[in-house]
TORZA-440728 format. One line per field, with one value per residue: y, z, x of N, C-alpha, C in turn; residue number from 1. Coordinates in steps of 0.001 Angstrom, whole numbers, plus 500000, padded with zeros to 6 digits. Example, Ala and Ser with C-alpha at 12.3 -4.5 7.8 and 13.67 -1.06 7.14 Angstrom:
<recs>
n_v <- 494310 497750 $
n_w <- 507800 507080 $
n_u <- 513190 512850 $
ca_v <- 495500 498940 $
ca_w <- 507800 507140 $
ca_u <- 512300 513670 $
c_v <- 496700 500030 $
c_w <- 507800 507870 $
c_u <- 513200 512900 $
k <- 1 2 $
</recs>
This chain:
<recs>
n_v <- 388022 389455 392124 391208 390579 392946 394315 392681 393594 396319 396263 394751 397095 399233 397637 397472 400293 401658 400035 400788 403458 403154 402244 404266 406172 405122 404910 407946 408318 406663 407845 410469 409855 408537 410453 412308 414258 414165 414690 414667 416875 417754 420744 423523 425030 428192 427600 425188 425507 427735 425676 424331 425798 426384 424340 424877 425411 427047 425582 425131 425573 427237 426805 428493 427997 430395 431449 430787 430369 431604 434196 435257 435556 438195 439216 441531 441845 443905 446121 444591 443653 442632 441944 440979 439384 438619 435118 434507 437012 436739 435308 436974 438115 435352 434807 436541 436144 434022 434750 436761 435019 433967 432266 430716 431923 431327 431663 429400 429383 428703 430568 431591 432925 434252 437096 438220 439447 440132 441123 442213 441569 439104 438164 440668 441887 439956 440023 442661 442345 441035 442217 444629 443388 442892 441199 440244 438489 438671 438991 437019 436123 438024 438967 437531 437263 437561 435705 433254 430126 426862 424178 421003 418655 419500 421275 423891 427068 428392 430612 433209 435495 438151 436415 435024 432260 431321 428893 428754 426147 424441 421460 421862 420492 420364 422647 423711 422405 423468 425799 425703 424441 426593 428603 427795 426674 424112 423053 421036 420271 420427 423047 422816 424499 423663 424212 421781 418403 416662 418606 418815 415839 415196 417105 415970 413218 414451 415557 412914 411680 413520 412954 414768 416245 416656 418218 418106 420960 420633 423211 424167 426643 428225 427019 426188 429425 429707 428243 429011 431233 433359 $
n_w <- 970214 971195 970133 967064 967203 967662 965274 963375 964030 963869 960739 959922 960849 959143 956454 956886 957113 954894 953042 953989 953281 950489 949667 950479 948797 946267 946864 947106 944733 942943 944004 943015 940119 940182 941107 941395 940106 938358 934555 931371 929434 926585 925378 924064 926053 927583 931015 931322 931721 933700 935936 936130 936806 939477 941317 941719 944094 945784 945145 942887 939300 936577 932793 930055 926540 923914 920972 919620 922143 924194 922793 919576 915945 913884 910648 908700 906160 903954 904510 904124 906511 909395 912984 916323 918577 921603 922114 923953 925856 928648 929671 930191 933248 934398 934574 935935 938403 939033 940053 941914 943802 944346 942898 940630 937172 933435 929727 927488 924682 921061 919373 918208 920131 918486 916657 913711 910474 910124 912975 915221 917750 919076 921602 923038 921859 921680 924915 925087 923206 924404 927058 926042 925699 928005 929172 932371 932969 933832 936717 938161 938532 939792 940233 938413 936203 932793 930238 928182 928486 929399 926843 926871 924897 922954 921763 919940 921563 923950 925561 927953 929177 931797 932346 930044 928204 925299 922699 920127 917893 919771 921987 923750 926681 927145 927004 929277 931182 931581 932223 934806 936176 935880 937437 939797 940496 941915 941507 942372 941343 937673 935754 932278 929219 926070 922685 920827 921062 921185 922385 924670 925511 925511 927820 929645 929934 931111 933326 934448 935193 937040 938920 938522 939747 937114 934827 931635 929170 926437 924287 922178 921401 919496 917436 916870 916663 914110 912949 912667 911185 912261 $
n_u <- 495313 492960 493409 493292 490712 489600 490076 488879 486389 486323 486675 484328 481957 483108 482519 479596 478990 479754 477808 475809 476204 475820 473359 471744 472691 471813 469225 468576 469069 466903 464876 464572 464337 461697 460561 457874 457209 458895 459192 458425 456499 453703 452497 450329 449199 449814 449130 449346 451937 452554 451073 453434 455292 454129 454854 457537 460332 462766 465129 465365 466025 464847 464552 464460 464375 464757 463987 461014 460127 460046 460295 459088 458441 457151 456121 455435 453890 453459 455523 457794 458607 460113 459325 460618 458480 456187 455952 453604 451759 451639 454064 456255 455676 455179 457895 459219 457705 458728 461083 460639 460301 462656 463456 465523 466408 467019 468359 468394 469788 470381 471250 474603 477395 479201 480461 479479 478422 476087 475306 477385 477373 476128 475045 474463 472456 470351 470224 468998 466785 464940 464909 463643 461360 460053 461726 463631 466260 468816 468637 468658 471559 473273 475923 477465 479783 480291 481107 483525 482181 484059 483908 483762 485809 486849 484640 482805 482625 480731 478766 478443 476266 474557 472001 471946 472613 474486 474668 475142 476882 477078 475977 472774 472587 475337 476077 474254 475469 478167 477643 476179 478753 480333 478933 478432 476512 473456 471046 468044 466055 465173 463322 462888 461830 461637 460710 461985 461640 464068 466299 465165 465443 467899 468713 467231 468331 471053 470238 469361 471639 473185 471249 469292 465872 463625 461981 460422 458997 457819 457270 454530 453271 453654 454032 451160 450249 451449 450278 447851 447952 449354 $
ca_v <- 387588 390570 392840 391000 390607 394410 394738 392363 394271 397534 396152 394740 398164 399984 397464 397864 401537 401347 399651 401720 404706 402828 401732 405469 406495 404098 405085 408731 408289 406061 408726 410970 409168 407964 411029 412631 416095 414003 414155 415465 416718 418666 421769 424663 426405 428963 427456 423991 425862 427904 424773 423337 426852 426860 423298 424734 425923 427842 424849 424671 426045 427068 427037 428723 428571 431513 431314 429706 429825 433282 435243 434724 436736 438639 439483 442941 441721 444846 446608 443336 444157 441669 442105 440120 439111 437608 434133 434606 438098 436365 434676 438079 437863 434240 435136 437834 435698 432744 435482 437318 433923 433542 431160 431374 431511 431321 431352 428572 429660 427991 431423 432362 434856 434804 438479 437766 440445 440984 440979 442221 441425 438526 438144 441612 441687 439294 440479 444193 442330 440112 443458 445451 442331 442773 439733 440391 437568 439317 439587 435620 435901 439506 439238 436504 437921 437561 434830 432434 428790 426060 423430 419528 417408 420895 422079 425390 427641 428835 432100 433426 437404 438513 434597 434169 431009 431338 427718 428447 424591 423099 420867 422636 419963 420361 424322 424278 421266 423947 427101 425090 424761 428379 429184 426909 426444 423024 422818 419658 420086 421649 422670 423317 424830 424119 423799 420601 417484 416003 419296 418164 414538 416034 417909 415134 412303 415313 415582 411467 411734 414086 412848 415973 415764 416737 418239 418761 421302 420867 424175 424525 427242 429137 426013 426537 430227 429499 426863 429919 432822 435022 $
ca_w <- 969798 971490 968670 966065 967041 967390 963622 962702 964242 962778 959446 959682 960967 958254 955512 956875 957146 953303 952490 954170 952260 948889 949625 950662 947627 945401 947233 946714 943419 942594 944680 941930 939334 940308 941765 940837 939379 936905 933508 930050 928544 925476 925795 923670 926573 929278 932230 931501 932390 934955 936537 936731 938254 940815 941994 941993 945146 945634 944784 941621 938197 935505 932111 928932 925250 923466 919638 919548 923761 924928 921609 917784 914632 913704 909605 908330 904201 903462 904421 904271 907492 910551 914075 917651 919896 922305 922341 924770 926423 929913 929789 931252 934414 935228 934830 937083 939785 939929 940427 942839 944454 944661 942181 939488 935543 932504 928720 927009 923340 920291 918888 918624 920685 917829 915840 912199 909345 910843 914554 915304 919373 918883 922850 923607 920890 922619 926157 924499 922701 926065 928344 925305 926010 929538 930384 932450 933717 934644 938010 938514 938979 939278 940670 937844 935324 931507 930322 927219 929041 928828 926865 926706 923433 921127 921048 920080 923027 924590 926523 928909 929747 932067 932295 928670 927524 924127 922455 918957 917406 921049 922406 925396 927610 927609 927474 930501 932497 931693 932920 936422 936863 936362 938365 941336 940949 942036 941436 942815 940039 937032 934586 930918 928400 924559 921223 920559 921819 920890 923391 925917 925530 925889 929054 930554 930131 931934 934646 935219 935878 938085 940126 939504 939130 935894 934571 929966 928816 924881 924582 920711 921363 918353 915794 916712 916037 912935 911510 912479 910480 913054 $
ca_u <- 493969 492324 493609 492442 488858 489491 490480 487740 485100 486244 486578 482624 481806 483055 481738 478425 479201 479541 477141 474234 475941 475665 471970 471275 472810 470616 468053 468030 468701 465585 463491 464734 464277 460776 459676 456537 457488 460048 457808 458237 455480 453514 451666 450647 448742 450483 448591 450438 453612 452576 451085 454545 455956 454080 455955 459150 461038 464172 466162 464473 466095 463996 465687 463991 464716 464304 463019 459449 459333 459654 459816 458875 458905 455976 456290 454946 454573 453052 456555 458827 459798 459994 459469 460431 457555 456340 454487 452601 452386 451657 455016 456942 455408 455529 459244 459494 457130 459574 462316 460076 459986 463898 463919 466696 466240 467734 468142 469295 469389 471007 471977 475652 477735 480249 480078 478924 478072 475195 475053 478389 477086 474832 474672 474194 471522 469610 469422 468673 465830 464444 464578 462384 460024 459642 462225 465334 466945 470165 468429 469269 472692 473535 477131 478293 480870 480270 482413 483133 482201 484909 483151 484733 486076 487166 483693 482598 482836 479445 479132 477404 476208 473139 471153 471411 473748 474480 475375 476133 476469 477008 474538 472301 473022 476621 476227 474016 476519 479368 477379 476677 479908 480864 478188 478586 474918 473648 469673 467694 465326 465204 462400 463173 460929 462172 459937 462133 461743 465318 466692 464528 465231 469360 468700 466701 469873 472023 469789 469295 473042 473236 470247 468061 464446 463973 460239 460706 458078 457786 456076 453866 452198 454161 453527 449419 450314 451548 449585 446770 448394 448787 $
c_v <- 388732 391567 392429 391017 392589 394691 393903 393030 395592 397332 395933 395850 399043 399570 398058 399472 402204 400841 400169 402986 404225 402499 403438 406047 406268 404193 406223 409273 407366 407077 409704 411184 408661 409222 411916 413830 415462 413023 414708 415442 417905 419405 422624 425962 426646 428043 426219 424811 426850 427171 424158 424236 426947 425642 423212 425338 426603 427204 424405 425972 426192 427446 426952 428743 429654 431393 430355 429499 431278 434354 434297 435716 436962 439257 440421 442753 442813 446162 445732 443949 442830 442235 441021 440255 438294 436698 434022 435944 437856 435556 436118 438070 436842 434122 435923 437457 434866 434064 436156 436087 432866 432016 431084 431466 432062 430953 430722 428262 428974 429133 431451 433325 435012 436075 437745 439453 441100 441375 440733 441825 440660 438507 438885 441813 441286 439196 441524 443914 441723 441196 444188 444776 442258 441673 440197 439462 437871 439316 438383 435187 437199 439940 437991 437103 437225 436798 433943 431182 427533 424930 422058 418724 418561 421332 423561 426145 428181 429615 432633 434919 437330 437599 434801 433425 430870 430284 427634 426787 423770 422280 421361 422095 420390 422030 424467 423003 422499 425201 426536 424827 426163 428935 428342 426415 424477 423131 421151 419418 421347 421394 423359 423114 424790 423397 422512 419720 416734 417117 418536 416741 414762 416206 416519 413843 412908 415448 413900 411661 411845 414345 413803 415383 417188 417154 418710 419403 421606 421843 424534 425404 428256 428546 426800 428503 430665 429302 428327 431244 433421 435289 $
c_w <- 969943 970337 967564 966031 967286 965781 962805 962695 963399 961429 959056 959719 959897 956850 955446 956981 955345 952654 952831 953182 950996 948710 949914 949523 946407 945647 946642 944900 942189 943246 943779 941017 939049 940697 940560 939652 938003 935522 932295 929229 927758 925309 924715 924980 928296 930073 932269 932125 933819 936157 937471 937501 939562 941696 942349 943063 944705 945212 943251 940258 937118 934110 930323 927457 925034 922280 919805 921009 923897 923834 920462 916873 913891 912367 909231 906480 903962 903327 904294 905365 908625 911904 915132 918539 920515 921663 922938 925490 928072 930667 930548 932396 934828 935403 936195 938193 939923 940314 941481 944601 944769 943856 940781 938020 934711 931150 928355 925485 922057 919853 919351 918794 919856 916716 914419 911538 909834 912363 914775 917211 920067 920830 923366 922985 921439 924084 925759 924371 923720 926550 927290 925463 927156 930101 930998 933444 934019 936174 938886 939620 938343 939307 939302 936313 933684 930883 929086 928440 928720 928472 926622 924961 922559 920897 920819 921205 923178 925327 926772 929256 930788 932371 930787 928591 926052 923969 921102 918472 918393 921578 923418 926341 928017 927389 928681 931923 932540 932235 934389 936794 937076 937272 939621 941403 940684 942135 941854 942067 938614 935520 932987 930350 926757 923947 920898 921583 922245 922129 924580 926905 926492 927531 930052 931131 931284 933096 935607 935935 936428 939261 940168 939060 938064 935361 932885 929828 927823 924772 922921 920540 920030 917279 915619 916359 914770 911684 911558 911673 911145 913299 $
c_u <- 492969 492419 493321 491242 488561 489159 489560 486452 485033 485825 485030 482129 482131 482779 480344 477894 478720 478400 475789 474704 475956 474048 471474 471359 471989 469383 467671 467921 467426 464184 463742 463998 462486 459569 458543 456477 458446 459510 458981 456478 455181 452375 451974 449875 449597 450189 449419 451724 453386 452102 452700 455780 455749 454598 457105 459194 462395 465479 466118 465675 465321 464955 464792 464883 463942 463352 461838 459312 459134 459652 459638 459127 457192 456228 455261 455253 454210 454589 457658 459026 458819 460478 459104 459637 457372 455494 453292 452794 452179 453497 456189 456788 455176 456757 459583 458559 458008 460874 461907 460482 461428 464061 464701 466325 466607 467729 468820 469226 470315 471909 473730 476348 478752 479802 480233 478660 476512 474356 476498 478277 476195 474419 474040 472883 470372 469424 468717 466941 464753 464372 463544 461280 459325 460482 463653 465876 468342 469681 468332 470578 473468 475386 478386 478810 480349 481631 482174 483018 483113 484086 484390 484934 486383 485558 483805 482108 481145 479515 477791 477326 474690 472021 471233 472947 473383 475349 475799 475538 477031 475695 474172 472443 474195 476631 475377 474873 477519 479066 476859 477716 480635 480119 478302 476865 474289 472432 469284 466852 465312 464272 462838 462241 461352 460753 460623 462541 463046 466660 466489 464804 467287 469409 467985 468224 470630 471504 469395 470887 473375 472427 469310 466883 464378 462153 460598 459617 458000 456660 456037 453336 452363 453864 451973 449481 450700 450703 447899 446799 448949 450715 $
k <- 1 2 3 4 5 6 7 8 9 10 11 12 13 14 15 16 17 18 19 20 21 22 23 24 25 26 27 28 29 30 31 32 33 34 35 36 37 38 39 40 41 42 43 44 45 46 47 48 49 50 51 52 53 54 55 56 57 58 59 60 61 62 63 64 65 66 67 68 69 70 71 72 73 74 75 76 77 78 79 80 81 82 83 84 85 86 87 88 89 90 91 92 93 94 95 96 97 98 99 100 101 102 103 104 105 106 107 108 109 110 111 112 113 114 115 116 117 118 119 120 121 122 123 124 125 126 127 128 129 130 131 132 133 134 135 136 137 138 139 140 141 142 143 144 145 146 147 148 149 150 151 152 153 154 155 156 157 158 159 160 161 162 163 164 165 166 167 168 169 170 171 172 173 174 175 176 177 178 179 180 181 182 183 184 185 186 187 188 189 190 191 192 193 194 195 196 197 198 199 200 201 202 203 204 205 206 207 208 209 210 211 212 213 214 215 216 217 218 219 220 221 222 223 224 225 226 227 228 229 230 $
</recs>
């Protein structure tokens, strides 16, 4: 009899064992979920984004598109000729303060790293053209090897050099789930900066999932440079 009220007690003991770590669980994932920093929203001016830098910590990922966030295309009709700039020329050095500030970041660009007719090195291409800008996010993750990324279901492979993730016609979610795993890197929040919302909307899903807090920054500031000429 003694031994059973043993083996009953344990067994209560390790329901209720269970069941505080499933309510803890549920918990921190509604503090998540609920918490304050986990927005999306739509900005064409800098200060919106460096607002939401200065919230991050060291656990924090920041995670830029390229075309229409950190560069554009500046057209010369008088020579047909086209040249890469920036959007904003303040956007270099809020880079290089969250990195100052041990906080990681990275490009998460649609372009692909497969060689074509005319960009026999599209990857290389595009750090080349980011460091002539003032951006070098190689200084993220300096020790992490240059690699195609294994992506899931037969997609098209995604690859990684220097912080830029080149996705080709993968979706950025599942090219930046497959570059946290090569990287071991496990962020508790993470802010992304794309021109589209439907990215954003992507990356947000991937981060409910995985419990992070999650900040989208649909950044226009290239449309309003547009729609102005310039």
């Amino acid at each position: 009899m003694r031994s059973k009220l043993i083996s009953l007690f344990a067994i209560l003991f390790l329901l209720c064992g269970c069941t505080e770590d499933g309510a803890e669980k549920k918990q921190t994932q509604e503090q998540n979920q609920n918490h304050p920093d986990t927005k999306i929203i739509t900005t064409d001016k800098i200060e919106d984004i460096e607002a939401e830098f200065e919230r991050a910590d060291e656990n924090t990922l920041v995670v830029f598109d390229c075309d229409g966030v950190l560069t554009t295309i500046s057209w010369d009709r008088a020579k047909s000729n086209r040249q890469t700039i920036l959007v904003n020329k303040k956007m270099p050095q809020l880079v290089d303060e969250l990195q100052q500030r041990e906080i990681k970041t990275v490009v998460l660009t649609a372009l692909s790293a497969k060689a074509s007719k005319k960009l026999q090195n599209p990857i290389k291409w595009r750090i080349e053209t980011l460091k002539s800008l003032g951006y070098h996010f190689e200084k993220s993750f300096p020790s992490l090897e240059n690699c195609w990324l294994p992506m899931p279901n037969n997609q098209p492979d995604s690859a990684y050099d220097q912080g830029v993730i080149c996705c080709g016609r993968t979706r950025k979610d599942d090219s930046l789930k497959a570059f946290l795993g090569y990287a071991s890197c496990h962020p508790s929040k993470i802010i992304f900066i794309d021109d589209s919302i439907r990215n954003i909307q992507h990356v947000e899903a991937f981060c409910k999932e995985r419990r992070v807090v999650f900040v989208g920054i649909e950044y226009t500031e290239e449309k309003k440079l547009m729609e102005r000429g310039e």
